[in-house]
N, C-alpha and C positions, 0 to 999 in steps of 0.2 A: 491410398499411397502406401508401397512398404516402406518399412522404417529402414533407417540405415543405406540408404541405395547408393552414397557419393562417397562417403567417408570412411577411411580405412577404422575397421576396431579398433589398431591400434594406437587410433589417435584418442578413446575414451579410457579414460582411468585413472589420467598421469596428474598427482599433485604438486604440477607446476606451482611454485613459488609465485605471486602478485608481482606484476611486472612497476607496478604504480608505485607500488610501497617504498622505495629508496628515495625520491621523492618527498613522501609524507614524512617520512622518518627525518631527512634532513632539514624538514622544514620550507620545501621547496613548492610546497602546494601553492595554487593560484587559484586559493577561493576570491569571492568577491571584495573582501578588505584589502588585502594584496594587492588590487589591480591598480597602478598610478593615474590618474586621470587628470593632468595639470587644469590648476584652473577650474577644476568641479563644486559646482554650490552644493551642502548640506541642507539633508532635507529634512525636517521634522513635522509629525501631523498632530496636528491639538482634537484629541478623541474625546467624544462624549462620556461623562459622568453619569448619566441618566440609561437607564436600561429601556424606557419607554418616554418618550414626551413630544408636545409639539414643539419645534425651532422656531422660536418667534428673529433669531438674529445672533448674528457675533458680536460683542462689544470690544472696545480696546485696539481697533485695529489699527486708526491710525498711530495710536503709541507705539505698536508693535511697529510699523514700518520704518518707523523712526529712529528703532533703535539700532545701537553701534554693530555692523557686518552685514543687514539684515538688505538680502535682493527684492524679495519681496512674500508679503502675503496675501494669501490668496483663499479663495470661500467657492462653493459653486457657482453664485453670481457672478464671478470675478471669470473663467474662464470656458472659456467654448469648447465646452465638454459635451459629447450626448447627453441626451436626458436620463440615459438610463445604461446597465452592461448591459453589450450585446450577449446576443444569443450565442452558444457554445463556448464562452469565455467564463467568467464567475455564476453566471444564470445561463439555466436549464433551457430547452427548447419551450416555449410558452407554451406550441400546442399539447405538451405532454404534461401540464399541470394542469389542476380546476379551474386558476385566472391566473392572471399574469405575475401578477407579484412583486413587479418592478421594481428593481432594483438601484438609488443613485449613484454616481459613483465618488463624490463627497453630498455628505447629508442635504437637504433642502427645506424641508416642509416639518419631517418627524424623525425621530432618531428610534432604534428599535432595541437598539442593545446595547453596554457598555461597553465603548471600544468603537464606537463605527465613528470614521472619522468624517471630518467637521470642515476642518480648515488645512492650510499647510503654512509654512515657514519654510524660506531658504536665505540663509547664512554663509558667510563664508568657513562658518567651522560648526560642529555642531555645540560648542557651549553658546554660542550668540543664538543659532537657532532656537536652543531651548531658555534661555532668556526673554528670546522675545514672547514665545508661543507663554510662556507666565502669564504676559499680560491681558491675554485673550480670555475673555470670559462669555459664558455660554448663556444667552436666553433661552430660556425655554420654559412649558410648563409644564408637567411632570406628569404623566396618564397611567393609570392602573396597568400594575405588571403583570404577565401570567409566562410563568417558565416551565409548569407542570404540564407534558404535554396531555393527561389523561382531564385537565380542564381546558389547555388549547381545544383541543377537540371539540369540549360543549360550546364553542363561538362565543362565549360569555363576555371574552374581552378581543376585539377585534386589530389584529396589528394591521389591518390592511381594509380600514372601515368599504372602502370603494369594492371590493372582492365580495365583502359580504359572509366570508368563512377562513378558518384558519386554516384548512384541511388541503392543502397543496395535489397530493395522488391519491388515486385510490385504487386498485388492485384486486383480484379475488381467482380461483381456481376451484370449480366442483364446490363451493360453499353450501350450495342449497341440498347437495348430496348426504345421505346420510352414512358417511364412512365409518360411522362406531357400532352399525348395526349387527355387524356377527362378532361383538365383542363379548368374551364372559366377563370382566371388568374394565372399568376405566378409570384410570388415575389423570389426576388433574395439578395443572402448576402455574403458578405464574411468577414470573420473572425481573428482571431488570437487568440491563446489559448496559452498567452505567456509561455516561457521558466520560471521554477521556483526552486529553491532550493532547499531540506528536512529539512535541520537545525534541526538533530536531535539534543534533551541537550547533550545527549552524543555523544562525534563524534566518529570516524573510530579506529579501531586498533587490535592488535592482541599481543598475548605473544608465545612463543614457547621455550621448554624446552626439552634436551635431558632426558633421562634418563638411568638408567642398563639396560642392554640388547638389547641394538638398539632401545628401545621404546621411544615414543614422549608424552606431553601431552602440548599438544593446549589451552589457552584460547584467545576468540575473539568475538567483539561484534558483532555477527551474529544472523540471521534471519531463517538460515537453517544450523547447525553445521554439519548434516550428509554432508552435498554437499559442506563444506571445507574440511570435513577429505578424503572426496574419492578424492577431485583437489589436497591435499596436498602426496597423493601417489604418480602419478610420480616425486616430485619433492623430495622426499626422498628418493624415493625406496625404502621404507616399506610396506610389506601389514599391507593392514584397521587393523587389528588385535592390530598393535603395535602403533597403532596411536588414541592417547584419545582427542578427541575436545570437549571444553566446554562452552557453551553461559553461562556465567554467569548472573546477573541481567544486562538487557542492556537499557539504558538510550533512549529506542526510534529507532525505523527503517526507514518505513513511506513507506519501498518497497527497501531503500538505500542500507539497510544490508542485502540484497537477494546476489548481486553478490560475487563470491570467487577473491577480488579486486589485481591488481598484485603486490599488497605491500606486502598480505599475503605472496605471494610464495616467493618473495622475503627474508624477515625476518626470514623465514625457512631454506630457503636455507643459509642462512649467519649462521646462529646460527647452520647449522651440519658443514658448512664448522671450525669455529672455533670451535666448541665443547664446546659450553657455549651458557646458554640461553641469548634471545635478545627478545625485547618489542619495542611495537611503538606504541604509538599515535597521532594522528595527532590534530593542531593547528586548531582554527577556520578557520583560513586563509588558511588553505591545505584543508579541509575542506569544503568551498566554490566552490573550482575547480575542487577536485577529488575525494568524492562523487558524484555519478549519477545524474542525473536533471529531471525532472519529464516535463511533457507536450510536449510543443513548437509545435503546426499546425499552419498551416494555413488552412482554411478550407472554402470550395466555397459550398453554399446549395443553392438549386432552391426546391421550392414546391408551387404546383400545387393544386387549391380549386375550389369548387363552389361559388356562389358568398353570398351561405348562411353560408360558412365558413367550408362545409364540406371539409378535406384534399382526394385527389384523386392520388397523387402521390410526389414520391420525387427524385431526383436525387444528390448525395453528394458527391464530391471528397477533399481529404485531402491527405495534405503534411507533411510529419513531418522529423524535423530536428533531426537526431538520432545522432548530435555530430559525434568526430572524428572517432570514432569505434563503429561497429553496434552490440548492444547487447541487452539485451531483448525489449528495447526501441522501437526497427526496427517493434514490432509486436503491439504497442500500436495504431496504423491507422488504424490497420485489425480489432483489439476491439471496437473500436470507431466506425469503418463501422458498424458492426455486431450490435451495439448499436445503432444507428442513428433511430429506428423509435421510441424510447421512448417510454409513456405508451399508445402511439395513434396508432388507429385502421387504418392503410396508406397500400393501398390494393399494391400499386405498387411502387418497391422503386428500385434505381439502386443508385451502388457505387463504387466506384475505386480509390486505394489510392498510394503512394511512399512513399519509406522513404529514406532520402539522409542522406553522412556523409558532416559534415564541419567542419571546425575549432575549436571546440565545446564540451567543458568537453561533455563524455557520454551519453545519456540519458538511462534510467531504467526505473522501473516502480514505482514511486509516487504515494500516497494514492490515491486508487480509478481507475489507471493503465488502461487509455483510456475509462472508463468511464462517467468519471467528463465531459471529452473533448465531449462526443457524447451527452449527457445533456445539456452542455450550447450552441452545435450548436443548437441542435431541439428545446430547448427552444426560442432560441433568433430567429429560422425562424418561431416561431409560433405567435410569438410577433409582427414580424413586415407584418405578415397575417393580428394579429388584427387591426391591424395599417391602412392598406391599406383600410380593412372591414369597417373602423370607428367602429370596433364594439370593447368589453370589453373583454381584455385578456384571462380571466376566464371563458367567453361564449364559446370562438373558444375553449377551452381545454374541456369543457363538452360538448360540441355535437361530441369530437373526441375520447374520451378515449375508451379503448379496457372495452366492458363491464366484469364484474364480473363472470357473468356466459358463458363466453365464455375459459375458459380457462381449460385444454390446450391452450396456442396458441401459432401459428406461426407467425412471425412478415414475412413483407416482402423482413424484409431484409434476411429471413430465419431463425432467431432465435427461439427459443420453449420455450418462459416463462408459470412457473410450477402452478403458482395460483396470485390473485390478486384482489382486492378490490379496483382500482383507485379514486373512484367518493369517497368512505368513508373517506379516507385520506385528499382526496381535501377538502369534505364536514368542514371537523374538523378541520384545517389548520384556512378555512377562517374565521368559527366559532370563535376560539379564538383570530383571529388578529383584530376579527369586522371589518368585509372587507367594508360592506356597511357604517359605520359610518366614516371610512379611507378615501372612497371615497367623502366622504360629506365635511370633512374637507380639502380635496384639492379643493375641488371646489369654497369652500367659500376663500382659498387664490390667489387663481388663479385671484378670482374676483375683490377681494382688492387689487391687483398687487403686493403682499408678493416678495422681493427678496432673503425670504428664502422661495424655491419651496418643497413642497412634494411628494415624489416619496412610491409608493408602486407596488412592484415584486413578481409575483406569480412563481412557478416553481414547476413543477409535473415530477417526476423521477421515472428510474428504471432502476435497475445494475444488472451486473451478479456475481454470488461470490460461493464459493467452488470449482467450478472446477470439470472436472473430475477428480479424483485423490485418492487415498487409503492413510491409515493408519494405524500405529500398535499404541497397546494400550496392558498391564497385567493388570490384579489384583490380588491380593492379601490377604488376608485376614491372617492376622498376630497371634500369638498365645496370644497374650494380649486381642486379640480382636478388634484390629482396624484393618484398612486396607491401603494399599499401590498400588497407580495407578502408571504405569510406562506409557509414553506414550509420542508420537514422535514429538508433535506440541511443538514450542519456545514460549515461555512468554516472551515479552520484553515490558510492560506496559498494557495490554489487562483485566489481572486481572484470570488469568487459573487456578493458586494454589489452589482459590475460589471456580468459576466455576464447576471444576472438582470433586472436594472433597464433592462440593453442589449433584453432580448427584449421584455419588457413594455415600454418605451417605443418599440422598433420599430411592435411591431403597435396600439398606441394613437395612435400618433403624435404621441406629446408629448419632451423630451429625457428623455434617459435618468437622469438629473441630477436628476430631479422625479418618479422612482420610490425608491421607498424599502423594504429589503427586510430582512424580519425571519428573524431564524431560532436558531437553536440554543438555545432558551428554552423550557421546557414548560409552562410557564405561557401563554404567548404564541403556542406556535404549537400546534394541537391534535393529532398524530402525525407521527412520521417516523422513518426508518431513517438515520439521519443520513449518511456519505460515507465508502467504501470502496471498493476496486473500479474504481474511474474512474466512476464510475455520477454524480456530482451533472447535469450537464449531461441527461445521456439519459433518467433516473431524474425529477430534480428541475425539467429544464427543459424535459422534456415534457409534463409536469402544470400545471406552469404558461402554458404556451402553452394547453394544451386549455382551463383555467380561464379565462383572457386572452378566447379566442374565447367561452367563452360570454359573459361581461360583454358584448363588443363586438354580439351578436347583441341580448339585451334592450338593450343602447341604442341599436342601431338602432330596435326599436321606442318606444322612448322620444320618440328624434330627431325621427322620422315623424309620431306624434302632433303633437308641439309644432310642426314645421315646414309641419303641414296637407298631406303627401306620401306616397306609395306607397313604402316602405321598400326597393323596387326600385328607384325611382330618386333614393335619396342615393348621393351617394358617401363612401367615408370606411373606417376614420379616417380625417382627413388635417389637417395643419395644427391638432393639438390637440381635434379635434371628428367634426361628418358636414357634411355643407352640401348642397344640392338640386344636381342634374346640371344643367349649362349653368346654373345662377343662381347666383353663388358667395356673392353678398350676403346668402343665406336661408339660415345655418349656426348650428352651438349647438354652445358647449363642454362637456367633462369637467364641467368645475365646474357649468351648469346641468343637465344629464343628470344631474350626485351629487343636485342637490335636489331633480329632477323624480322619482326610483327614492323617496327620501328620502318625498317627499309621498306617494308609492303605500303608504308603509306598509312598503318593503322595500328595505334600500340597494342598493346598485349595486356588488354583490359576487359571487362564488362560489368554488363552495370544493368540495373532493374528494379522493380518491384514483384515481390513474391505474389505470386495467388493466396488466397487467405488460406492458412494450415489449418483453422478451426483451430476450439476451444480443449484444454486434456484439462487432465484429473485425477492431480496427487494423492495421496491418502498417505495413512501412517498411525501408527499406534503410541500414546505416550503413560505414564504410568509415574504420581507423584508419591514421595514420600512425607508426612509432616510431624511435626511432634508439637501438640498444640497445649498449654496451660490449662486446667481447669478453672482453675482461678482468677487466671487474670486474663486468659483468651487472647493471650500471643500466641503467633503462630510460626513455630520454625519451620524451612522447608528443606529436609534434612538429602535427601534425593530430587534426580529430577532425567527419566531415562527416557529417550524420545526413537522413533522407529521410524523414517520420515522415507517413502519413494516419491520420487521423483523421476522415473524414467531412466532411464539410461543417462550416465553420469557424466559428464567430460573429466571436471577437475575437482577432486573430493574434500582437496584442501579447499575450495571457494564454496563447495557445498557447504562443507562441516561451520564456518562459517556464517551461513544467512540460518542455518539451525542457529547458533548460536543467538544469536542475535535477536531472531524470532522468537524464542525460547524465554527471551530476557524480558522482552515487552509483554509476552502470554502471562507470565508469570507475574508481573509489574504490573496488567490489570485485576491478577488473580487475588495479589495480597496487599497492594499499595495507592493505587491509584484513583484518583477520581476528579474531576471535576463539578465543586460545587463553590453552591451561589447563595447568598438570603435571602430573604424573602421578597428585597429591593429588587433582585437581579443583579447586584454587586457582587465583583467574585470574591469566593474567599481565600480559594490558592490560586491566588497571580501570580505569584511567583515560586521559586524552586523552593522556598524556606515554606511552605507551607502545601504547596503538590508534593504530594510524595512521590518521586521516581526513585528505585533503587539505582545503589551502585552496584560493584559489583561485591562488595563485602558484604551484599544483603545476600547473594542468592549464592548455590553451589556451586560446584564441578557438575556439567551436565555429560552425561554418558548418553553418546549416539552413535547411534548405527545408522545402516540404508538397506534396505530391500531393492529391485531394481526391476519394475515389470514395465517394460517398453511400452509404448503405444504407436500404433498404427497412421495418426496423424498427421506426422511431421516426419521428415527427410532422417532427422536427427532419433528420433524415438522419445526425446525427453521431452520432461517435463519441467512448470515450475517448481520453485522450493523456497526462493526470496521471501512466502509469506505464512509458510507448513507450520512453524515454532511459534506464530503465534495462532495460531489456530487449535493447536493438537493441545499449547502447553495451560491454558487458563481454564478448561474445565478438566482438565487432570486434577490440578493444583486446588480447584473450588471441591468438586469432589473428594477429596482427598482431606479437606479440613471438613466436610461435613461428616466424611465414613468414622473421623476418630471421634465424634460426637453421637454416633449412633446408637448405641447403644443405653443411650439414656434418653432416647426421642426424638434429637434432632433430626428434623428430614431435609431441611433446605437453608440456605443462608444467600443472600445476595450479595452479588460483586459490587466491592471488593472486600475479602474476608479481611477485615480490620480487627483487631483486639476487640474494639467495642463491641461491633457488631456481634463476633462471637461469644461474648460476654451477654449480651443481651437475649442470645438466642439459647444459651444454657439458662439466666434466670427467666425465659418465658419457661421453659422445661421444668426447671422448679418449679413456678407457681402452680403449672396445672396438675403437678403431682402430688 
């Protein structure tokens, strides 16, 4: 497919203002707290303390029932729940794991992780609720933990004795290959791409309301509404039909609010069991443990060069901790694999990966979803190439990248990225960090013995985004004259209301202002896969451009008719309508074409699902500055220049944006972030006073730009970009505190560069000196 075939140019470029934002700014948003729902029980779930043990029982229940608001409580004994989540909901398809791994959806038999819930409570407020849920107290007996996935692994301690191993996937490409063989050296690494949080602003929850006639209407802060309302049918017994799910505006996802989480089923099932609606939200501190977790590898690279720095092969195997139950997370190693040869041209690459359960909130898929992870492996084995070379980071990356005009290409690791300009993104990166004047000033403190060192990190990426996958999308074209897109992708901070309403009033040619665009309602809109991926744009705004052109084809014949003309020679849209070639006075609007389609008996609509567009692939260049202590191994991060394409652009102001933003978290796993646990499996940052997530008085002014090399894939030419900042920006930033340590030995430090750590990694530098 050529790019571009429906949509005027003129509709890419414009940075339209957020149509949403008046809105948010007054206060006007309808996340889930917002919503009234008279008469709603308060839900609260009493989670396990124990990271591993057998459930022998709950005590205290009936004090609990007893007490003053309290509807009732409930255990998995207590209600006619599956035995287990279904397939394509919070757990994985079984046949694509080693054994099943089943999943309850309140605990029964063993609890696996701190946080997995137990019981529930419903109140009429949530202080009664959490009153009561006090008095519940947990039996159980407490079984050897293991969180370290590199001992998961040795089966030593079994979460799943029935399964017989902890090892959920297993993976591999050309492994038995010898891809190091035309190597003149090989440098070796190993890694950690620690475990991280989402901390979305808005955390987890869901509403559920009975209604007349057996019907349900759902609201939840979700990522994908159709794929709770279909997990929420067996546990109703309703068909889809009588089941309304609604994402209302949602406070942030990050990948978190993909799963159909087992609180949802839960709070459903209580709210038909009593016949009154019931709500939950959950506290930061539930929030920490039971949202999904994003990353966690371990990751072993060897690559193989000439001694001129050309790369000649790679071989990569990665571990990933998929937490107690294996759910989409289990596939994040296999993406990472598929990713591993970056934007360099590596003729021969072999890979093989696992994924084990431990003790271990979930893992999901976090912005960027195995991506970020196969970037900062190949960056950081490219780095410590330069290193071995004595040559300049930035050289070994330009005599490697995959040229411009070589694309199509296949990587070796088998992958087929769509289009790409590597060297022009680099080129422009370094341009505006003034890479040569950077290096000048480290040299000159290096010289004067500065114990504050300068570190500068380059890093060259590329992700994959859309996905195979379809879309439904309407249009509309209203009897006023405006129009109405209905279409299947979530909005949960991206900016789509815009977006969308930008492309449909491009090729309509009416403002953008006078589209109106519905979505994440299943009542309202009829299918969709709602946003993940970076897919809403390529996914959602390819569908709707193809739907856009048809309307605009039957109203040309519309036009033609009324206008007594050969539908050759109107021109249009333009100015709101069509109007006859050389007579501009013989035109007709939207609004008469809605009553002329309207008279036919047929409105002036269509409607569809897209053919899959297939998967593109952004890339971009980022380039960190830091100024890091000798002493005491802070690290400032004094710059931060990012080079992000995405294809051809729509709106630059919504672009400049998900850079940002992305930029904020790459950097947030780069110098701050982590999720840890002791040796119990008790966490230690539950909460925000002890996770570190920056604000924004931690991090800079980010300087970005865009390149713009179209791809062939889609209608539109673009790509994504929702997940480019944090991919491009956390091994700039790692990089970038090891280059100002280099010179006295340092070769690697693992995420996240903490004071300590870098502290730890200048006195191993001392000692062996």
């Amino acid at each position: 497919m050529t790019a571009v075939t429906l949509v005027p140019p003129s509709t890419f470029g414009i940075p339209a203002l957020r149509t949403e934002d008046p809105r948010f700014l007054r206060g006007e948003g309808r996340y889930l707290e917002n919503i009234p729902v008279p008469g709603a029980l308060r839900v609260v779930f009493v989670r396990s303390i124990f990271a591993h043990a057998v459930l022998n029982g709950v005590e205290g229940l009936q004090d609990a029932r007893s007490m003053p608001g309290v509807a009732a409580v409930f255990t998995a004994q207590d209600l006619d729940l599956p035995s287990q989540l279904a397939a394509g909901s919070v757990e994985v398809p079984g046949e694509d794991l080693e054994r099943p791994f089943d999943r309850p959806i309140l605990a029964r038999d063993r609890v696996r992780y701190v946080g997995e819930p137990i019981a529930v409570v419903l109140a009429e407020t949530v202080g009664q609720a959490l009153d009561a849920a006090e008095l519940l107290m947990i039996d159980a007996d407490p079984l050897e933990v293991v969180i370290d996935p590199e001992r998961a692994a040795a089966d030593e301690v079994l979460l799943f004795p029935e399964c017989g191993t902890n090892i959920a996937t297993r993976f591999d490409h050309r492994w038995g290959d010898d891809v190091l063989a035309g190597a003149e050296l090989v440098v070796r690494g190993r890694f950690e791409n620690q475990r991280v949080a989402p901390v979305p602003m808005e955390m987890n929850g869901i509403v559920v309301a009975p209604e007349h006639d057996d019907a349900w209407t759902v609201w939840v802060s979700s990522q994908v509404p159709f794929d709770v309302r279909n997990d929420l049918v067996d546990v109703l017994g309703e068909p889809r039909e009588r089941i309304r799910v609604i994402s209302p505006d949602v406070g942030g996802g990050f990948g978190a609010k993909v799963p159909t989480y087992p609180e949802y089923l839960v709070v459903a099932k209580a709210a038909q069991v009593l016949g009154r609606p019931a709500r939950w939200h959950e506290s930061r501190s539930e929030s920490m443990v039971s949202l999904t977790h994003g990353r966690s590898q371990v990751q072993h690279v060897e690559i193989g060069a000439r001694r001129d720095g050309t790369i000649t092969g790679l071989r990569f195997e990665v571990l990933t901790n998929v937490g107690a139950y294996p759910q989409l997370g289990s596939f994040m190693g296999q993406t990472t694999a598929e990713m591993i040869s970056g934007v360099y041209a590596i003729p021969d690459i072999a890979f093989r990966g696992r994924s084990v359960v431990s003790n271990v909130t979930p893992l999901g898929a976090y912005r960027g979803a195995g991506r970020p992870e196969a970037a900062a492996a190949i960056e950081r084995a490219v780095d410590l190439l330069a290193a071995e070379l004595e040559l300049d980071p930035v050289e070994v990356r330009r005599r490697n990248l995959i040229a411009a005009d070589a694309f199509p290409f296949t990587t070796g690791a088998g992958t087929e990225y769509d289009s790409g300009d590597y060297v022009a993104a680099l080129d422009r990166a370094l341009e505006l960090a003034g890479y040569d004047a950077l290096r000048r000033e480290q040299r000159a403190r290096r010289e004067r013995g500065d114990r504050r060192a300068l570190g500068i990190g380059v890093s060259t990426y590329v992700e994959i985004t859309g996905f195979p996958t379809k879309e439904f999308a309407r249009v509309d074209v209203d009897a006023d004259g405006s129009a109405t897109v209905y279409v299947g992708t979530t909005s949960f901070g991206q900016g789509h209301e815009t977006a969308f309403a930008q492309l449909v009033g491009g090729m309509l040619a009416m403002p953008h202002t006078g589209v109106r665009v519905v979505h994440s309602d299943t009542s309202l809109v009829e299918r969709g896969q709602g946003s993940w991926g970076s897919r809403s744009l390529q996914a959602g705004g390819s569908v709707i451009a193809t739907r856009t052109g048809e309307v605009i084809e039957r109203a040309r014949v519309l036009a033609a008719a009324a206008l007594e003309a050969d539908p050759a020679d109107l021109e249009g849209p333009i100015d709101g309508g069509f109007r006859v070639a050389g007579a501009p006075a013989q035109s007709i609007g939207w609004g008469t074409l809605s009553a002329l389609a309207a008279g036919d008996g047929e409105p002036l609509s269509a409607k569809g699902v897209s053919s899959d567009p297939g998967a593109t692939f952004p890339f971009g260049a980022h380039v960190a500055v830091v100024d890091v202590d000798l002493d005491t191994g802070e690290v400032r991060l004094l710059r931060h220049v990012a080079v992000d394409d995405c294809g051809r652009i729509l709106n630059p102001m919504l672009v400049r944006g998900q850079q940002h933003g992305g930029i904020a978290q790459g950097i947030a796993q780069a110098l701050f972030e982590e999720v840890r646990l002791d040796e119990s499996g008790n966490p230690i940052t539950g909460t925000l006073l002890t996770y570190l997530m920056p604000s924004a008085a931690e991090l800079p002014s980010f300087e970005c730009a865009n390149t713009e090399t179209v791809t062939p894939v889609n209608p539109l030419g673009a790509k994504g970009i929702g997940e480019s900042g944090s991919i491009g920006a956390t091994p700039a930033v790692q990089s970038a505190v090891v280059d100002a340590l280099a010179h006295l030995g340092v070769r690697h430090i693992d995420l996240p560069c903490s004071p300590e750590r870098v502290w730890r990694a200048l006195a191993a530098v001392g000692e062996r000196r």
